[in-house]
Backbone and ligand atoms as CSV (ligand in chain L), in Angstrom:
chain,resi,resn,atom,element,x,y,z
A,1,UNK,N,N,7.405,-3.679,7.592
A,1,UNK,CA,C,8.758,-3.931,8.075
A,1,UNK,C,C,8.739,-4.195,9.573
A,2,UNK,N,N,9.602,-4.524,9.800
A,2,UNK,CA,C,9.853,-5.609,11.298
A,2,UNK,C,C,11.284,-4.997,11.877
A,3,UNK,N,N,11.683,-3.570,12.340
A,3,UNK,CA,C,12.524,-3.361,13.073
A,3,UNK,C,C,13.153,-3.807,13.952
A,4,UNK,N,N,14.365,-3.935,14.807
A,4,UNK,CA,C,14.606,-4.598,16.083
A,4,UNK,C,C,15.881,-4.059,16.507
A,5,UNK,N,N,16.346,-4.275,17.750
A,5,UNK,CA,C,17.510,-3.424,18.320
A,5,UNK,C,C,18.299,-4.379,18.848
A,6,UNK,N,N,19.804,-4.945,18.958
A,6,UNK,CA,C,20.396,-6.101,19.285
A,6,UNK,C,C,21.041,-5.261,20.837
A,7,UNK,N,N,20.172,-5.915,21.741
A,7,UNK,CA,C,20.961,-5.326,22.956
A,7,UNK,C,C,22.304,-5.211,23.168
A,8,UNK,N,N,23.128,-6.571,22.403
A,8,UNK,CA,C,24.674,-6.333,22.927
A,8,UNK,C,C,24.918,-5.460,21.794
A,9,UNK,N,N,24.709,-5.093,21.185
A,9,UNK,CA,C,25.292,-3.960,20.437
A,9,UNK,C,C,25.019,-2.442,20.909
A,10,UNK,N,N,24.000,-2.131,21.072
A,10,UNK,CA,C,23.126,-0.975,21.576
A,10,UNK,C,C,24.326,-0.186,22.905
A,11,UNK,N,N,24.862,0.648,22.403
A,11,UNK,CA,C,25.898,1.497,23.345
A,11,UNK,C,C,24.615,3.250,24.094
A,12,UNK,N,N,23.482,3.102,23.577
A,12,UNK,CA,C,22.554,3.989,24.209
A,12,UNK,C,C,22.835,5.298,23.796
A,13,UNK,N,N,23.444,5.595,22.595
A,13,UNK,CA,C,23.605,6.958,21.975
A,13,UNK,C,C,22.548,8.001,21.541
A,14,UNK,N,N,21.574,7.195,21.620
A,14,UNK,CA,C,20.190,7.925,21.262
A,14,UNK,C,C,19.910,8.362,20.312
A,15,UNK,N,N,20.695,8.126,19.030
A,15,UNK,CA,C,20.674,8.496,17.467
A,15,UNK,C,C,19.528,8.296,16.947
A,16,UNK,N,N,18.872,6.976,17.206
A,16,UNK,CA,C,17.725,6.805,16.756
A,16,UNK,C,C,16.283,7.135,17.207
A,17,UNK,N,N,16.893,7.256,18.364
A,17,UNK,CA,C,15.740,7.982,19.054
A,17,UNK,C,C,15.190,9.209,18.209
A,18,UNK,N,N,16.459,10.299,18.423
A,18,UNK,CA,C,16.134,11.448,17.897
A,18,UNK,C,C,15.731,11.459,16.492
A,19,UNK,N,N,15.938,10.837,15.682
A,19,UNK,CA,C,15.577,10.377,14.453
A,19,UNK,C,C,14.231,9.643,14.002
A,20,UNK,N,N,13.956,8.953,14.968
A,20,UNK,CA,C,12.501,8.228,14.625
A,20,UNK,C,C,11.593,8.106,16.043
A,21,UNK,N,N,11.415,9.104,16.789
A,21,UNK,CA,C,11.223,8.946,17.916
A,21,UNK,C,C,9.857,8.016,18.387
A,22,UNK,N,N,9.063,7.926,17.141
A,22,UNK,CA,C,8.105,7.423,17.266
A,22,UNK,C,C,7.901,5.294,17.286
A,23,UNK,N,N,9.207,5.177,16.500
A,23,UNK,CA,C,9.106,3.810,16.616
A,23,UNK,C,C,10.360,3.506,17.762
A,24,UNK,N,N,11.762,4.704,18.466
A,24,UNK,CA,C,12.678,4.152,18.781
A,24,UNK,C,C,12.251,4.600,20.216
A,25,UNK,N,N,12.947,4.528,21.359
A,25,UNK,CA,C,13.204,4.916,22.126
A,25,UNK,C,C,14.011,4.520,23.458
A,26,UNK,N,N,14.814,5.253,24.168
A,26,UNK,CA,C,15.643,5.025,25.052
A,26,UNK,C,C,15.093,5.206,26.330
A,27,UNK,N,N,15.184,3.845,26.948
A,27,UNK,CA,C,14.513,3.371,28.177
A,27,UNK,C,C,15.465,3.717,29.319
A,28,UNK,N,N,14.668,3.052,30.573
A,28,UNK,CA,C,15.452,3.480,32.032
A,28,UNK,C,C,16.695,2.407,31.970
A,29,UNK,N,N,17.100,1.362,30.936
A,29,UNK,CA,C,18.105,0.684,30.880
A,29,UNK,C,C,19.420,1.708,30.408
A,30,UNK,N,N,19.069,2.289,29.748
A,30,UNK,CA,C,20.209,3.156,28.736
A,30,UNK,C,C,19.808,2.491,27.567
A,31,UNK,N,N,19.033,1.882,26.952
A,31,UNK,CA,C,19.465,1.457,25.812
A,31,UNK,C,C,18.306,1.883,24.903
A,32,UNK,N,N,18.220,1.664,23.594
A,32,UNK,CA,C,17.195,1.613,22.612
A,32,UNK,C,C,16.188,0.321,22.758
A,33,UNK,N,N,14.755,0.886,22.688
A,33,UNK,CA,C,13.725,-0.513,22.765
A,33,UNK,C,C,12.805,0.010,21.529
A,34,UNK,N,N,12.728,-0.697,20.747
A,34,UNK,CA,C,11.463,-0.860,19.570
A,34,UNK,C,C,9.793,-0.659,20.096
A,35,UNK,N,N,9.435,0.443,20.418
A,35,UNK,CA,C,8.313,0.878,20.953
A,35,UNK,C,C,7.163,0.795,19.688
A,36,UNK,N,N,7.224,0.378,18.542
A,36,UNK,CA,C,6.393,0.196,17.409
A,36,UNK,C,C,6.952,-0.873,16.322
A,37,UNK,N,N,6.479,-2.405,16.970
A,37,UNK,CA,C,7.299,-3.268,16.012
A,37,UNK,C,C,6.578,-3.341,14.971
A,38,UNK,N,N,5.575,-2.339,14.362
A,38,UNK,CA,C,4.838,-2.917,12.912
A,38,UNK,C,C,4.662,-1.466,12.301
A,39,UNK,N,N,5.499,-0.542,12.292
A,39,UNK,CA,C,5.611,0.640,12.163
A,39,UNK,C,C,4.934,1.227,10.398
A,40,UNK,N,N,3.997,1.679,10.708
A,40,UNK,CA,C,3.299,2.331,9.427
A,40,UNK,C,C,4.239,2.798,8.378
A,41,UNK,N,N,3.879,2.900,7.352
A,41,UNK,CA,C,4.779,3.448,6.021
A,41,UNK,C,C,5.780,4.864,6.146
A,42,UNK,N,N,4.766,5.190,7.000
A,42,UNK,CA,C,4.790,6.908,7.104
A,42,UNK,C,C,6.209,6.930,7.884
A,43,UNK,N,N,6.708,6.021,8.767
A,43,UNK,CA,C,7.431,5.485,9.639
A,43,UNK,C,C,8.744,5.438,8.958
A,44,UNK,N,N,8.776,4.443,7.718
A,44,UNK,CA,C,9.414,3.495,7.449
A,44,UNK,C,C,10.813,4.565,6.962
A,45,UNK,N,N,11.178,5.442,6.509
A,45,UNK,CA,C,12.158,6.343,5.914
A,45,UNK,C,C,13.049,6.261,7.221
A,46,UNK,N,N,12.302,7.254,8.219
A,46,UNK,CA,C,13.140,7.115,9.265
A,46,UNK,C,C,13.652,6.275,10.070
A,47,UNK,N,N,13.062,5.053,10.020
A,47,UNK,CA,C,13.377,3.611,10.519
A,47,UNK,C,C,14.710,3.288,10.018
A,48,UNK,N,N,15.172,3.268,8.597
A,48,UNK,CA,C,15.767,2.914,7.719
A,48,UNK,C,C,16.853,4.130,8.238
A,49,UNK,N,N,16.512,5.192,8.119
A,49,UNK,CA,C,17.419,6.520,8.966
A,49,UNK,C,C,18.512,5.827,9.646
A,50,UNK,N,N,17.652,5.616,10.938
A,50,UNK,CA,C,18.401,5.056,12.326
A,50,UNK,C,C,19.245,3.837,11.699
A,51,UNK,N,N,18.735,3.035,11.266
A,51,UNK,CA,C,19.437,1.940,11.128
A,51,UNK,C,C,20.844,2.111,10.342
A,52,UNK,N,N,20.774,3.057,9.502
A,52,UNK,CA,C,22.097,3.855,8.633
A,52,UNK,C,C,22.675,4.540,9.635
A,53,UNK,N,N,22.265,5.173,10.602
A,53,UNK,CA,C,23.309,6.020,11.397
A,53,UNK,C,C,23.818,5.436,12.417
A,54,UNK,N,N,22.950,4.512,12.972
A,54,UNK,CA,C,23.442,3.567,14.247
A,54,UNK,C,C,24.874,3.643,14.373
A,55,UNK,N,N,25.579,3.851,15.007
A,55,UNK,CA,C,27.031,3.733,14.950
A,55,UNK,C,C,27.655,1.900,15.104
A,56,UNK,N,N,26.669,1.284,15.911
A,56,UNK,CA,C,27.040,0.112,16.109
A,56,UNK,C,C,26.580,-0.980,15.148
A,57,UNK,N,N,25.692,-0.080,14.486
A,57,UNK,CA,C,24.788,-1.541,13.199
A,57,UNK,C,C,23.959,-2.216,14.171
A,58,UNK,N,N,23.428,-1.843,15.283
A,58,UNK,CA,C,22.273,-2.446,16.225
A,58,UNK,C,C,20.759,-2.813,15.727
A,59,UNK,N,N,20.531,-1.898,14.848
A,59,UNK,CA,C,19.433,-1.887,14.143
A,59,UNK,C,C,19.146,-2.584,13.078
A,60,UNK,N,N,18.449,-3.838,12.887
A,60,UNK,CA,C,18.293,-4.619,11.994
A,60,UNK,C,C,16.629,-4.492,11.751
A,61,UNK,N,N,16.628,-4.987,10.321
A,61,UNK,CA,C,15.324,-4.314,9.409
A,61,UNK,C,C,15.087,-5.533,9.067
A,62,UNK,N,N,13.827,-6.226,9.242
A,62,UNK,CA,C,13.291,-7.417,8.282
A,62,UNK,C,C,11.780,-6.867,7.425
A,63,UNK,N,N,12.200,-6.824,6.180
A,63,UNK,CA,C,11.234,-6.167,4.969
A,63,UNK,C,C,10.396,-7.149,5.174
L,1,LIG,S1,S,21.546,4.509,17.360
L,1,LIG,FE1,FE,22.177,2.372,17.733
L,1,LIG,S2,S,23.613,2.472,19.441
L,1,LIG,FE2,FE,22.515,4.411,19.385
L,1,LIG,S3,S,20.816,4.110,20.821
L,1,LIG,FE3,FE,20.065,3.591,18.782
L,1,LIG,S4,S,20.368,1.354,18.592
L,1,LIG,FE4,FE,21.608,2.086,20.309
């Protein structure tokens, strides 16, 4: 899977961070950056996590 974060959407809530900290994370911008764009299986639940909780729908998933 192929995660990604749409900057104009991204309000910097850190949901996903805390949730997948390993593929998400919140930079010195405020925002969410995709720190693992080819994220292992082991990954993939919580990827899918964030992208359900996002409040803004920022998080888009290409299987
Ligand atoms: S959960 Fe959504 S809005 Fe919040 S930091 Fe992550 S991408 Fe941005």
């Amino acid at each position: 899977m192929k995660p990604s974060v749409d900057a104009n959407l991204c309000i910097g809530c850190e949901l996903c961070a805390d949730t997948c900290p390993e593929v998400f994370e919140i930079r010195s911008d405020g925002y969410s950056h995709v720190i693992d764009e080819d994220p292992p299986e082991s990954q993939w639940d919580c990827v899918r996590e964030a992208a359900d909780i996002c409040p803004t729908e920022a998080i888009t998933i290409e299987e």
